[in-house]
N, C-alpha and C positions, 0 to 999 in steps of 0.2 A: 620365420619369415625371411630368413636368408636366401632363398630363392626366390624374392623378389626384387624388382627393381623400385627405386624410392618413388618413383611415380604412381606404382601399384600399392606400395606401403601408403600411401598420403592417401588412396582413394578407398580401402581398408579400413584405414582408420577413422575414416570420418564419416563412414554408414557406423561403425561399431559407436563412436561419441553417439550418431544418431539415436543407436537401438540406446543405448543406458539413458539417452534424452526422456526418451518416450518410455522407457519403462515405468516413469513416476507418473503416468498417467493410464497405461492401458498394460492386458498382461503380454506378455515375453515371446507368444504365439505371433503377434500382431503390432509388437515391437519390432521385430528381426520381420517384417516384410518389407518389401520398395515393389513396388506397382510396375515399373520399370530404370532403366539405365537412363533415361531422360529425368525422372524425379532423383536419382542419385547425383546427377550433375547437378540439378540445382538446388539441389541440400547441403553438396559440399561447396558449394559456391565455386566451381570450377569453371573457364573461362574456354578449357578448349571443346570442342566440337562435340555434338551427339555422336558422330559415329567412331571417336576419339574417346571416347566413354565407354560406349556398347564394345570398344574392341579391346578396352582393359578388364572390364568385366567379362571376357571370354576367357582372356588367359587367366584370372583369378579363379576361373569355372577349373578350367584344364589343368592347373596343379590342385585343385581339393579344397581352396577358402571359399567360393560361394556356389552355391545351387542357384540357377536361371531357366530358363526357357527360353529359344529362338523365336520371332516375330514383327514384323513391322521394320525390318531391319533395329534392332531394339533388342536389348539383354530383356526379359521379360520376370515378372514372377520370382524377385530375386531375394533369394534370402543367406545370410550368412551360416556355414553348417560347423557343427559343433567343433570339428576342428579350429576355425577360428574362434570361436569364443572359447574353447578352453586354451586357448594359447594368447589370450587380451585379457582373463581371467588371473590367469597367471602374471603375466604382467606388469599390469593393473590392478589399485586399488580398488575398480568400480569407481574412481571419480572421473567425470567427464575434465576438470579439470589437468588429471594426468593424460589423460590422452590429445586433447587440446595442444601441453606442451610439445607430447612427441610427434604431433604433426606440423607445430611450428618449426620444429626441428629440422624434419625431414624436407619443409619449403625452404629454408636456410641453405640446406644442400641440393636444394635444385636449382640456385640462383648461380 
């Protein structure tokens, strides 16, 4: 993830806390989906703009952390593809709490 910038790490990171959220309730197929870049903004609880979202999840498309589909002006159909999770795998323990810290981390150096 060194080619990205910590704003793209913060927004990574906290669909992937997502999918391990939801994994203890549905399987892995349907864990790792987001319906759109409008429900990823507000599942991480981010503050800036829809189209300030839809434009981070482009460049996350364009170096190879997530799969989307264009639509509605809107990241669509977005799912995180196996490079990122074997590289949050790695990581990571699988607890939402390690990932938790490194995204408070990462808001520590955005301030």
């Amino acid at each position: 993830m060194d080619d990205l910038t910590k704003e793209q790490q913060k927004l990574l990171l906290s669909m992937y806390s997502e999918v391990l959220h939801r994994q203890s309730s549905m399987p892995s197929e349907e864990a790792n989906y987001f319906s759109d870049s409008d429900q990823v903004r507000e599942l991480s609880n981010m503050v800036e703009s829809s189209y300030h979202v839809s434009s981070l999840c482009w460049k996350l498309k364009k170096k190879g952390y997530i799969d989307c589909d264009p639509g509605n002006d809107l990241a669509n159909n977005i799912i995180l593809t196996d490079k990122t999770i074997i590289y949050m795998e790695g990581r990571f323990k699988k607890t939402v709490k390690e990932v938790l810290n490194a995204i408070s981390s990462i808001i520590g150096l955005l301030k």
